[in-house]
PDB file of N, H, CA, C and O in Angstrom:
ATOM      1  N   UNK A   1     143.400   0.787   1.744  1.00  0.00           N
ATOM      2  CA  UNK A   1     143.833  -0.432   1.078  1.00  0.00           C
ATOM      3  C   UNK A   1     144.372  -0.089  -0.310  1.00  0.00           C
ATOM      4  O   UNK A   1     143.844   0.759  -1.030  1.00  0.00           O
ATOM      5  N   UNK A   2     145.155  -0.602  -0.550  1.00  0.00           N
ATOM      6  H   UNK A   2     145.584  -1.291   0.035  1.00  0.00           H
ATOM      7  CA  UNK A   2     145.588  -0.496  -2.176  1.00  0.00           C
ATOM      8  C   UNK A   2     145.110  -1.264  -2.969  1.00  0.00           C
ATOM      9  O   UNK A   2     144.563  -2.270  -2.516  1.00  0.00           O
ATOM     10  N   UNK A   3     145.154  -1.050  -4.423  1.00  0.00           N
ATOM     11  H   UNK A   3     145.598  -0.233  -4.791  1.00  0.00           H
ATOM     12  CA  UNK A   3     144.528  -2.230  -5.325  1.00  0.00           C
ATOM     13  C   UNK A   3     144.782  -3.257  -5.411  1.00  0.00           C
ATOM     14  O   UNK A   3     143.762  -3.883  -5.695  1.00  0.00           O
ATOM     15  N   UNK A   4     145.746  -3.977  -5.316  1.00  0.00           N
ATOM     16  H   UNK A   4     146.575  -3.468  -5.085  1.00  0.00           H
ATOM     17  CA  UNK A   4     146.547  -5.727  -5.463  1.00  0.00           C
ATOM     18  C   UNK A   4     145.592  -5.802  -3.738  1.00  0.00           C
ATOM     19  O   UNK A   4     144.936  -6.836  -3.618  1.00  0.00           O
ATOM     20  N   UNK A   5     145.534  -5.054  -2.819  1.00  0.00           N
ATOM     21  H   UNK A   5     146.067  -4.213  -2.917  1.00  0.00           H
ATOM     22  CA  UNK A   5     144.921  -5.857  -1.118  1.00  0.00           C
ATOM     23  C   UNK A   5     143.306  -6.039  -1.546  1.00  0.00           C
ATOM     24  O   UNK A   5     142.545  -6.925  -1.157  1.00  0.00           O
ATOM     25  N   UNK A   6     143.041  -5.031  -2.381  1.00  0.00           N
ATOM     26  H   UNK A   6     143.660  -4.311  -2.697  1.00  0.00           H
ATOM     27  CA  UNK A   6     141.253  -5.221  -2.355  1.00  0.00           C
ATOM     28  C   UNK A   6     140.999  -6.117  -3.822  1.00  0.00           C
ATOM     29  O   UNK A   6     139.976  -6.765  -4.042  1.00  0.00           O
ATOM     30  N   UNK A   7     142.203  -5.994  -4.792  1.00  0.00           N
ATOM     31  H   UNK A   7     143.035  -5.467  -4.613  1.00  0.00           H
ATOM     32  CA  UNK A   7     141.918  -7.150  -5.503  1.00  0.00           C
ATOM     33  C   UNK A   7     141.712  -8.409  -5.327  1.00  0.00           C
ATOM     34  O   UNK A   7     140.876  -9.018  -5.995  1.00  0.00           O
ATOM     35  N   UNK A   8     142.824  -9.262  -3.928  1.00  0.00           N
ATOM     36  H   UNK A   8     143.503  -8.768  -3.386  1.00  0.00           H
ATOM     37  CA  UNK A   8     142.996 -10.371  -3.293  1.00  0.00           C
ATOM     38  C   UNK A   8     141.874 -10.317  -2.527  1.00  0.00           C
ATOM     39  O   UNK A   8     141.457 -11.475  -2.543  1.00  0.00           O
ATOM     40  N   UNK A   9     141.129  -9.650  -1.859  1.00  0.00           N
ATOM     41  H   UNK A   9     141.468  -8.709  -1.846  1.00  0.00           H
ATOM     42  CA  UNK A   9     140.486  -9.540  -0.419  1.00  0.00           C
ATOM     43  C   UNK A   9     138.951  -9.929  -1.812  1.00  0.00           C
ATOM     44  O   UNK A   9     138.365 -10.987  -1.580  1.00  0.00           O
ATOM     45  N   UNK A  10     138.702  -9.540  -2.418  1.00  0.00           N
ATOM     46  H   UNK A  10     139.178  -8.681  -2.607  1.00  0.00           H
ATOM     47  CA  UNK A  10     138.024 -10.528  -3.798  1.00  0.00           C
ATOM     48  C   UNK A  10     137.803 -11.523  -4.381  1.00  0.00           C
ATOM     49  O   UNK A  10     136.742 -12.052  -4.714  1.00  0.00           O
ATOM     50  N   UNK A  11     138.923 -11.823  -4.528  1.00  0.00           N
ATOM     51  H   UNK A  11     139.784 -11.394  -4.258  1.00  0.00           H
ATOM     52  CA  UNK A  11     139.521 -13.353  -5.172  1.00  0.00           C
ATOM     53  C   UNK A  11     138.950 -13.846  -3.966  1.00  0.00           C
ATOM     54  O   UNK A  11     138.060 -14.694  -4.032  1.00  0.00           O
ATOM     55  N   UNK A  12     139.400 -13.371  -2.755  1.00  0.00           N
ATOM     56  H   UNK A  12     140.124 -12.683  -2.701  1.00  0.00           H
ATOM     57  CA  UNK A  12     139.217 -14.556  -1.575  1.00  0.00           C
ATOM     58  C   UNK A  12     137.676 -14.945  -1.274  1.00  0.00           C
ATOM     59  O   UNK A  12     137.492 -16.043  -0.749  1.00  0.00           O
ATOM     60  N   UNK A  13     136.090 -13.798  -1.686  1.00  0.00           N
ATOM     61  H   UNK A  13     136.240 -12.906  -2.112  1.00  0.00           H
ATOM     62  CA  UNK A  13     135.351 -13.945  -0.761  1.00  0.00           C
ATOM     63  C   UNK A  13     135.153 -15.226  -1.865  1.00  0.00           C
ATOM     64  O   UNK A  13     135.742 -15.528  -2.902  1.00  0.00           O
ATOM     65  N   UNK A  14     133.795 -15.942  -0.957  1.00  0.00           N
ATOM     66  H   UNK A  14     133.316 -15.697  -0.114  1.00  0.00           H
ATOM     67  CA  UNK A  14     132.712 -17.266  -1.436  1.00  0.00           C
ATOM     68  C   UNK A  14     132.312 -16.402  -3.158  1.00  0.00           C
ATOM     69  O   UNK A  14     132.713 -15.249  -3.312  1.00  0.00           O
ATOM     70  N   UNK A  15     131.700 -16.949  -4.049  1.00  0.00           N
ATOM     71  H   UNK A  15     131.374 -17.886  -3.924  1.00  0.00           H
ATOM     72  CA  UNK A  15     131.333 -17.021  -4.973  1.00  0.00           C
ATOM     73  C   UNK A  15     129.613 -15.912  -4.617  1.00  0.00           C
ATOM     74  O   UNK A  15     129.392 -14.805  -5.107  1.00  0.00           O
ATOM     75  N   UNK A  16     129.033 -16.395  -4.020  1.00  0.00           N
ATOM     76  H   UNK A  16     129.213 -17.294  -3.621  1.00  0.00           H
ATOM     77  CA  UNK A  16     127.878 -15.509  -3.742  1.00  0.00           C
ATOM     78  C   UNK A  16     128.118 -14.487  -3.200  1.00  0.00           C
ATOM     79  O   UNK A  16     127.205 -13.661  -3.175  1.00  0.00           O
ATOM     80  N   UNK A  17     129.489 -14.121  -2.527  1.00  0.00           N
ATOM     81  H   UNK A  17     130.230 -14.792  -2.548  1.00  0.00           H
ATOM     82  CA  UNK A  17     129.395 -13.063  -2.169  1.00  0.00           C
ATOM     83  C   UNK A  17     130.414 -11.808  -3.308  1.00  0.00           C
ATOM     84  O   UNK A  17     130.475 -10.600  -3.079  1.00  0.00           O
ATOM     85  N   UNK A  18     131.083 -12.498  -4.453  1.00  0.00           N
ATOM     86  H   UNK A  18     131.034 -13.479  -4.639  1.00  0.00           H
ATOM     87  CA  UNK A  18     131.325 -12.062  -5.466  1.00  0.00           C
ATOM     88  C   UNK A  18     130.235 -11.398  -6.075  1.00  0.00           C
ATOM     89  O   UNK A  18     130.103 -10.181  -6.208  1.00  0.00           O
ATOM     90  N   UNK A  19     129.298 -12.490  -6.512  1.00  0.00           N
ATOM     91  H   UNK A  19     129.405 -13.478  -6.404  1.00  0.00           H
ATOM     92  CA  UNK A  19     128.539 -12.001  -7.465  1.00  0.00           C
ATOM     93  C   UNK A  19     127.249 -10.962  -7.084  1.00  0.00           C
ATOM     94  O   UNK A  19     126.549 -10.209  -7.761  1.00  0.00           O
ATOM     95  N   UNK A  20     127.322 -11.420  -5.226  1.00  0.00           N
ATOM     96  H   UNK A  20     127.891 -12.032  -4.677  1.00  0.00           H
ATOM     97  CA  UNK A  20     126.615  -9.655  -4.567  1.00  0.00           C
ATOM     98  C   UNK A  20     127.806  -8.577  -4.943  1.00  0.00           C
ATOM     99  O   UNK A  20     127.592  -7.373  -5.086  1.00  0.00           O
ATOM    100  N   UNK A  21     128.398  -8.866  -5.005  1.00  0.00           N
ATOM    101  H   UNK A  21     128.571  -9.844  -4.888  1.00  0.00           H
ATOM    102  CA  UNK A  21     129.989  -7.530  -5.163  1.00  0.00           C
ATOM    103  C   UNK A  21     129.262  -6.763  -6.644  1.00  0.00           C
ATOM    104  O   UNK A  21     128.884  -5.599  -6.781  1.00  0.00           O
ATOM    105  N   UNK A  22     129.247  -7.705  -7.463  1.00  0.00           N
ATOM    106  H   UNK A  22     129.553  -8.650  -7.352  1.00  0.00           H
ATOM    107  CA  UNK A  22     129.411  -7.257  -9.080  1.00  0.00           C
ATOM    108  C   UNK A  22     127.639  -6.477  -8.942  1.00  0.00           C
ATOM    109  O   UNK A  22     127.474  -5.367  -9.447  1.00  0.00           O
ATOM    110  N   UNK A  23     126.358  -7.245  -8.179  1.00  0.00           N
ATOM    111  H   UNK A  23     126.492  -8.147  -7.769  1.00  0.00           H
ATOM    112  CA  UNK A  23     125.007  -7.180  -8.748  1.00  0.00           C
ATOM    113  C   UNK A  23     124.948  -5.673  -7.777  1.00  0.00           C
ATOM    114  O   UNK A  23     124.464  -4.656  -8.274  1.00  0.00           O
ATOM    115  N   UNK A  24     125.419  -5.684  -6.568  1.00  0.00           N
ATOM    116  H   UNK A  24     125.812  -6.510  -6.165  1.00  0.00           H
ATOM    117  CA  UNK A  24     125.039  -4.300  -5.865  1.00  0.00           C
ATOM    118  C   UNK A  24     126.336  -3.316  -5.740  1.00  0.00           C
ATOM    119  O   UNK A  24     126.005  -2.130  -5.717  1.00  0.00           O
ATOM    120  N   UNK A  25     127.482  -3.509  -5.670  1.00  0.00           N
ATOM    121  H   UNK A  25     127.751  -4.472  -5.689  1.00  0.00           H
ATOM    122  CA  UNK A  25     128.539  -2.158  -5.466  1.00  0.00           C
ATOM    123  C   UNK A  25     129.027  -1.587  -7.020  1.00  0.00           C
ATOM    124  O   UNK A  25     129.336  -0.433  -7.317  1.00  0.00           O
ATOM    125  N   UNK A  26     128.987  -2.810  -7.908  1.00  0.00           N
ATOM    126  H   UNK A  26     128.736  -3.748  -7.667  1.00  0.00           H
ATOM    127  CA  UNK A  26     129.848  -2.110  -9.381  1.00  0.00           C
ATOM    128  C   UNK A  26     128.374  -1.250  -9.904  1.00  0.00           C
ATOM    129  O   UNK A  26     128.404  -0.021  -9.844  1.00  0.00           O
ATOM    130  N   UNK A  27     127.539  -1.707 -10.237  1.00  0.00           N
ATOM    131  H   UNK A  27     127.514  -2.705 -10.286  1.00  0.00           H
ATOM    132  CA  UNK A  27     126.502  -0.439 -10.552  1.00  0.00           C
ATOM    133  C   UNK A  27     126.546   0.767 -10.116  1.00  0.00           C
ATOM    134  O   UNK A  27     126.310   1.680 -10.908  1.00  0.00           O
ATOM    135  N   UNK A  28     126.894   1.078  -8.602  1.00  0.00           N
ATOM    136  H   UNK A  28     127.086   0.337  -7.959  1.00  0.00           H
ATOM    137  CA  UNK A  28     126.855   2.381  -7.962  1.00  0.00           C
ATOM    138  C   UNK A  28     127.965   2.817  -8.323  1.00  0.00           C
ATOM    139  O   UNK A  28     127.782   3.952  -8.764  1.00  0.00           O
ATOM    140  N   UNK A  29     129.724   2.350  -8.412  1.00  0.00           N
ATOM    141  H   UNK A  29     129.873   1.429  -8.054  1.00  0.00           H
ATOM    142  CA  UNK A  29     130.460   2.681  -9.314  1.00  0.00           C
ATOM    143  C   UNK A  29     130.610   3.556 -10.641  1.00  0.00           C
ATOM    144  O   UNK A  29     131.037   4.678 -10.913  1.00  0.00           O
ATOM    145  N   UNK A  30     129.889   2.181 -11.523  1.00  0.00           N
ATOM    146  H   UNK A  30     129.543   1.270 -11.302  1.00  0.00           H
ATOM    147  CA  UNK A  30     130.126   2.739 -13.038  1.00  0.00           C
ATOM    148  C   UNK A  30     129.878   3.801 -13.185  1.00  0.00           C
ATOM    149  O   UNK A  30     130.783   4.609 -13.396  1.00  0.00           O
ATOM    150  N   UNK A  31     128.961   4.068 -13.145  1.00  0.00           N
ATOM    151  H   UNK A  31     128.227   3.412 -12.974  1.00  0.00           H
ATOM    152  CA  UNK A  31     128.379   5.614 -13.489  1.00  0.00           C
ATOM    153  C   UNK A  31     129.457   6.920 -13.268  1.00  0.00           C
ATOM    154  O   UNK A  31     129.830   7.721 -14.125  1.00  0.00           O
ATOM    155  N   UNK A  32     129.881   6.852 -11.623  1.00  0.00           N
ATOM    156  H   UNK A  32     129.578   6.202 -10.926  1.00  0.00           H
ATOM    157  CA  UNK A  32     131.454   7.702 -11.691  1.00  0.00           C
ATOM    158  C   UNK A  32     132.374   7.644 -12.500  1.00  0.00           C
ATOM    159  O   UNK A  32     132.623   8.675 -13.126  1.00  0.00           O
ATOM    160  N   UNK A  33     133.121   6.515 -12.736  1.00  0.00           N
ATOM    161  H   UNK A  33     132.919   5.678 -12.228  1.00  0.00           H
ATOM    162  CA  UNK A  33     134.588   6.058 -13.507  1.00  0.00           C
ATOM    163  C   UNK A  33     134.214   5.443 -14.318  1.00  0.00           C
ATOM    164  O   UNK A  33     135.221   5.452 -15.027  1.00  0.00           O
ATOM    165  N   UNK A  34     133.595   4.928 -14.779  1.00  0.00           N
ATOM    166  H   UNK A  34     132.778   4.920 -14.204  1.00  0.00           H
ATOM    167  CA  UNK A  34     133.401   4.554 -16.836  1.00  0.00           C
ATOM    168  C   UNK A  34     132.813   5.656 -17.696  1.00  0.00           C
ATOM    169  O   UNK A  34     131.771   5.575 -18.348  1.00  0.00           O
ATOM    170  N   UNK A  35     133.450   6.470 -17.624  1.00  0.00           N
ATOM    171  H   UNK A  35     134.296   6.535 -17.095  1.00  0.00           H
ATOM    172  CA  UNK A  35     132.744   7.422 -18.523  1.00  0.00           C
ATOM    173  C   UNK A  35     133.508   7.596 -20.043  1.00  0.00           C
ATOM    174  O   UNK A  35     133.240   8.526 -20.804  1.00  0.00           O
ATOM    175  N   UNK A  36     134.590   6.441 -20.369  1.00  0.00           N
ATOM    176  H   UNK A  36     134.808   5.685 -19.751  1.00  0.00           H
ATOM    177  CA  UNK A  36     135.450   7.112 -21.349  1.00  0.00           C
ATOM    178  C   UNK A  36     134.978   5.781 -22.427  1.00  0.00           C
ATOM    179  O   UNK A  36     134.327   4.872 -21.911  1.00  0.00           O
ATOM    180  N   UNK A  37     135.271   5.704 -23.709  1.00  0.00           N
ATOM    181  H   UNK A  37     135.799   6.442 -24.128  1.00  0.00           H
ATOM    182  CA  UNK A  37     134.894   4.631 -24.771  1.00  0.00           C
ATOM    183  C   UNK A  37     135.584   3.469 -24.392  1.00  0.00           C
ATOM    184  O   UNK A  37     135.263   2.367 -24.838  1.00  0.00           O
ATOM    185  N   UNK A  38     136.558   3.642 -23.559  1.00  0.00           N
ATOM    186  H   UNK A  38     136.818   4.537 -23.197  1.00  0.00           H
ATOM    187  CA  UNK A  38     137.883   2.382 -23.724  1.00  0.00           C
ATOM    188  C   UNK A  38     136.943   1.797 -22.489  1.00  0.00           C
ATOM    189  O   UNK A  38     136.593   0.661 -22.806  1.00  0.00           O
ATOM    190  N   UNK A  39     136.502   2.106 -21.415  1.00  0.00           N
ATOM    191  H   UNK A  39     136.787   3.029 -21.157  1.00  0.00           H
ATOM    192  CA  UNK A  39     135.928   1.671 -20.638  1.00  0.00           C
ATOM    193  C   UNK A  39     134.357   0.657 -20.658  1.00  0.00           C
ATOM    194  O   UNK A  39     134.129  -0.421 -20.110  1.00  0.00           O
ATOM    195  N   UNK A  40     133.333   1.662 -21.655  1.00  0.00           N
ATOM    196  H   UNK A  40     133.518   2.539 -22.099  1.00  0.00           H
ATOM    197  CA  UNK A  40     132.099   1.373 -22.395  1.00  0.00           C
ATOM    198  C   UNK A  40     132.641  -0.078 -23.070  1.00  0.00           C
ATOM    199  O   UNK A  40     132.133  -1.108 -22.626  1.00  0.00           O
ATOM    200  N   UNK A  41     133.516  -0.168 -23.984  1.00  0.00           N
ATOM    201  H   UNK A  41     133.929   0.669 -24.345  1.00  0.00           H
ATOM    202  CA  UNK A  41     133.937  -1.078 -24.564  1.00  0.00           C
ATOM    203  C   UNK A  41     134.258  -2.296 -24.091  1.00  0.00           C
ATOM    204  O   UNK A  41     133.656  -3.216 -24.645  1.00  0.00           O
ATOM    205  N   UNK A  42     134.848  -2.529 -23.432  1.00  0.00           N
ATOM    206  H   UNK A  42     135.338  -1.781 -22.982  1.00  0.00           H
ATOM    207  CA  UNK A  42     135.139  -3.413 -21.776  1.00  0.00           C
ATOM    208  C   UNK A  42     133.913  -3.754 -21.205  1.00  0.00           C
ATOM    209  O   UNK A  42     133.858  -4.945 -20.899  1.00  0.00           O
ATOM    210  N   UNK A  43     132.976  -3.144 -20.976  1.00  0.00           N
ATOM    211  H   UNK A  43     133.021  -2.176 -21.224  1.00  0.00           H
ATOM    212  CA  UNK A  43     131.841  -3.891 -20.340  1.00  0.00           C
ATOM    213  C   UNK A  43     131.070  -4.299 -21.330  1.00  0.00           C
ATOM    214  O   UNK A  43     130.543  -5.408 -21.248  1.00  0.00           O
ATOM    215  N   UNK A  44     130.841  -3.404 -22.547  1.00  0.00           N
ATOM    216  H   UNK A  44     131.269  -2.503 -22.613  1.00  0.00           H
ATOM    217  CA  UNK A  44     129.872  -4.272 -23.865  1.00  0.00           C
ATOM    218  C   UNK A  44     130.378  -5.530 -23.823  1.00  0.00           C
ATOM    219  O   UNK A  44     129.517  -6.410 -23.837  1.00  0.00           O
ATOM    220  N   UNK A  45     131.783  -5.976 -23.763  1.00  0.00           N
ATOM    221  H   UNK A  45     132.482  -5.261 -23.752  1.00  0.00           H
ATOM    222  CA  UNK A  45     132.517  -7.651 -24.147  1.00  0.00           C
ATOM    223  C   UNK A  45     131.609  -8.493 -23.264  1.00  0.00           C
ATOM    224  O   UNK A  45     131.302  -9.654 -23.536  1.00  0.00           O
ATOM    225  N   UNK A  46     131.172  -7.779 -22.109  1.00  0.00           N
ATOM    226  H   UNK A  46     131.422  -6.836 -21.888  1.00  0.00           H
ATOM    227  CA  UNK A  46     130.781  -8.941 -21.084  1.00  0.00           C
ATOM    228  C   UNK A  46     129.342  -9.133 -21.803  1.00  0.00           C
ATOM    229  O   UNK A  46     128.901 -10.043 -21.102  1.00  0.00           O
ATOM    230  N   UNK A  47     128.691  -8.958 -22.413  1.00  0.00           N
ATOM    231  H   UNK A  47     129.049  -8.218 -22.983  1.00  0.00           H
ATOM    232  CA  UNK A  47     127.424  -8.629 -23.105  1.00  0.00           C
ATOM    233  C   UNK A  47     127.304  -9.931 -23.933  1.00  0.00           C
ATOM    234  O   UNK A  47     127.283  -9.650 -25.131  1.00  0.00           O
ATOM    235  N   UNK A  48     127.230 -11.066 -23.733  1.00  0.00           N
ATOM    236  H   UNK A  48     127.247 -11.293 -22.760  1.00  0.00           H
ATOM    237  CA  UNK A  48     126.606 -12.025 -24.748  1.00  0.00           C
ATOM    238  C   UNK A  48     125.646 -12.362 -24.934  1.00  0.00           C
ATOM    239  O   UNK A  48     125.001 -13.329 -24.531  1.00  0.00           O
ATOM    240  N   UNK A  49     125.312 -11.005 -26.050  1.00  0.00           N
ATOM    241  H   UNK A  49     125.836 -10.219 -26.377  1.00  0.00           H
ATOM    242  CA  UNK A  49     123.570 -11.472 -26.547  1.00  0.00           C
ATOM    243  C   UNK A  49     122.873 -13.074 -26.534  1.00  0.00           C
ATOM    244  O   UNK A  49     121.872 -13.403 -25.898  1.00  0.00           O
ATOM    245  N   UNK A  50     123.919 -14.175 -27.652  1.00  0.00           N
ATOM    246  H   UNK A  50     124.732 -13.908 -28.169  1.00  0.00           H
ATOM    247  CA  UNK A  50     123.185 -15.107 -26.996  1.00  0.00           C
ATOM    248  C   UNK A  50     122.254 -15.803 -25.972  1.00  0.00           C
ATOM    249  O   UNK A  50     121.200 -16.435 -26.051  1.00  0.00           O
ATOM    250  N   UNK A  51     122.995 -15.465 -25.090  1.00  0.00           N
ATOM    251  H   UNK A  51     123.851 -14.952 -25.026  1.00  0.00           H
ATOM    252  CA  UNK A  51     122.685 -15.663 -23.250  1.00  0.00           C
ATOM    253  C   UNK A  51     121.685 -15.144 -22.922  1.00  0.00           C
ATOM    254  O   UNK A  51     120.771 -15.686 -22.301  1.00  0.00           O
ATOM    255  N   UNK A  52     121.752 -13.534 -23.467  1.00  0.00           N
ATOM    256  H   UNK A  52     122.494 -13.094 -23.972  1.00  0.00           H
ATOM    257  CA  UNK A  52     120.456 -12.278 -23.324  1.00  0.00           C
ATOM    258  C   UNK A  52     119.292 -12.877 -23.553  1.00  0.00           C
ATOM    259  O   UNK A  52     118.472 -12.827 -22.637  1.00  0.00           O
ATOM    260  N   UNK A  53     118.840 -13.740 -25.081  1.00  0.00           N
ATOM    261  H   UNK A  53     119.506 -13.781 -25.825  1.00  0.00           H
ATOM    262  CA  UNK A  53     118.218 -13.839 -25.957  1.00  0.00           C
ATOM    263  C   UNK A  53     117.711 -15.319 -24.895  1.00  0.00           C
ATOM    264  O   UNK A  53     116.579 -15.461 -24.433  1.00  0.00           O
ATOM    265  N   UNK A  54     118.559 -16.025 -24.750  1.00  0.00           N
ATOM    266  H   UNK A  54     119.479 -15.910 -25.125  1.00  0.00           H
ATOM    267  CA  UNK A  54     118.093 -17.759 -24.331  1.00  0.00           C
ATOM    268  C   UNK A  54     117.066 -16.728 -22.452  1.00  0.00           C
ATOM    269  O   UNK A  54     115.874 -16.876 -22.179  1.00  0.00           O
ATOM    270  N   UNK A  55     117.912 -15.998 -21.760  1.00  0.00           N
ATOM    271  H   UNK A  55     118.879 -15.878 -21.982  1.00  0.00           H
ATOM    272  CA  UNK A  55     117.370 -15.992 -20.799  1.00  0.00           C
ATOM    273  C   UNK A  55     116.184 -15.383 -20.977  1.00  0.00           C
ATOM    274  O   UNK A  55     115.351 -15.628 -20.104  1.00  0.00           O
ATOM    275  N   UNK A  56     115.942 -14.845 -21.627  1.00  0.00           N
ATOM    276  H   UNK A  56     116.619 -14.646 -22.336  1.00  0.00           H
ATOM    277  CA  UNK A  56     114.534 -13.947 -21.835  1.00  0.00           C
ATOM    278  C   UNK A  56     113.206 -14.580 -22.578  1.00  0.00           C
ATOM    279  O   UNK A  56     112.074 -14.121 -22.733  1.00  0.00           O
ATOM    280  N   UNK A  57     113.663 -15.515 -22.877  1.00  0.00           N
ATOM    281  H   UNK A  57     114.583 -15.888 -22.752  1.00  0.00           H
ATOM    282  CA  UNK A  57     112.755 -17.041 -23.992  1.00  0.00           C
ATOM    283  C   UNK A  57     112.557 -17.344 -22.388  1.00  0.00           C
ATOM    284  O   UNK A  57     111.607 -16.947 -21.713  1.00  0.00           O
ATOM    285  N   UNK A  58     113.402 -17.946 -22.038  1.00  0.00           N
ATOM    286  H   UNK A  58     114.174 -18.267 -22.587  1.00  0.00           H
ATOM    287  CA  UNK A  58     113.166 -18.941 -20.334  1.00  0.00           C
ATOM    288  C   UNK A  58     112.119 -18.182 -19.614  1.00  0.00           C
ATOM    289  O   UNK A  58     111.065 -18.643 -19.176  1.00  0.00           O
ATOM    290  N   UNK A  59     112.639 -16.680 -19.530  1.00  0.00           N
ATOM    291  H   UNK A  59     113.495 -16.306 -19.886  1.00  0.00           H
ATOM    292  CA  UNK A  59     111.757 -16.076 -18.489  1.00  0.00           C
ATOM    293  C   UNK A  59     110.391 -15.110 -19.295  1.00  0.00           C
ATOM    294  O   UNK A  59     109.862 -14.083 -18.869  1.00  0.00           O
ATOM    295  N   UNK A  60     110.148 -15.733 -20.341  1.00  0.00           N
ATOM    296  H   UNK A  60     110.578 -16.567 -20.687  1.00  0.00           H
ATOM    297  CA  UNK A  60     108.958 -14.886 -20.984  1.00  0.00           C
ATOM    298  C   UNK A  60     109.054 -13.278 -21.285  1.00  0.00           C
ATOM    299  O   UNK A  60     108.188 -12.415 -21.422  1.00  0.00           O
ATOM    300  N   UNK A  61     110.571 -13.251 -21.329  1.00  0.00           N
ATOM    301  H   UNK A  61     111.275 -13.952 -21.217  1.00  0.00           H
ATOM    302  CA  UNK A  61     111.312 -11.434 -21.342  1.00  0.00           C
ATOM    303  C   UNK A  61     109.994 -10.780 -20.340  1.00  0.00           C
ATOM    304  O   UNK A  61     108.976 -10.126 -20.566  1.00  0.00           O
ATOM    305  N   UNK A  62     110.803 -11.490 -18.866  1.00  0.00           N
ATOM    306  H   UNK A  62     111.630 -12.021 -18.683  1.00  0.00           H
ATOM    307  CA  UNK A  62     109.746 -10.475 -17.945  1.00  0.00           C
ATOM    308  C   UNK A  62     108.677 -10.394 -17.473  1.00  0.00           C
ATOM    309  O   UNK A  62     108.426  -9.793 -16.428  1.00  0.00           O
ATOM    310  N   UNK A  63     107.761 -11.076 -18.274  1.00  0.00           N
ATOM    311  H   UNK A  63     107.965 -11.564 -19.123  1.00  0.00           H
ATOM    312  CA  UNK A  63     106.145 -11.532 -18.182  1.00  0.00           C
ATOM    313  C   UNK A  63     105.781 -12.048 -16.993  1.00  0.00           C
ATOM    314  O   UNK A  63     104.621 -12.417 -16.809  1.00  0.00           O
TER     315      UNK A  63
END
């Protein structure tokens, strides 16, 4: 497949099966191909401490 077929074949699944995409295949990923700063940098953005901070109050950070 090329990238624009497995980009679309993405876009297309249900929403839960996105966010199984991102929680179980991109982890086993990163570790290969993000190894450079421009990359590191790009995923810190997705990082909104806010969010971090409210979910971890909600869930007793873990407790």
């Amino acid at each position: 497949m090329t990238f624009e077929e497995v980009k679309t074949a993405v876009f297309n699944l249900d929403k839960s099966e996105q966010k199984r995409l991102i929680m179980e295949v991109l982890p086993e990923i990163l570790p290969q191909v993000c190894t450079d700063e421009a990359c590191l940098s790009t995923i810190r953005k997705f990082i909104n401490e806010e969010t971090v901070r409210e979910y971890k109050e909600q869930h007793m950070d873990g407790i």
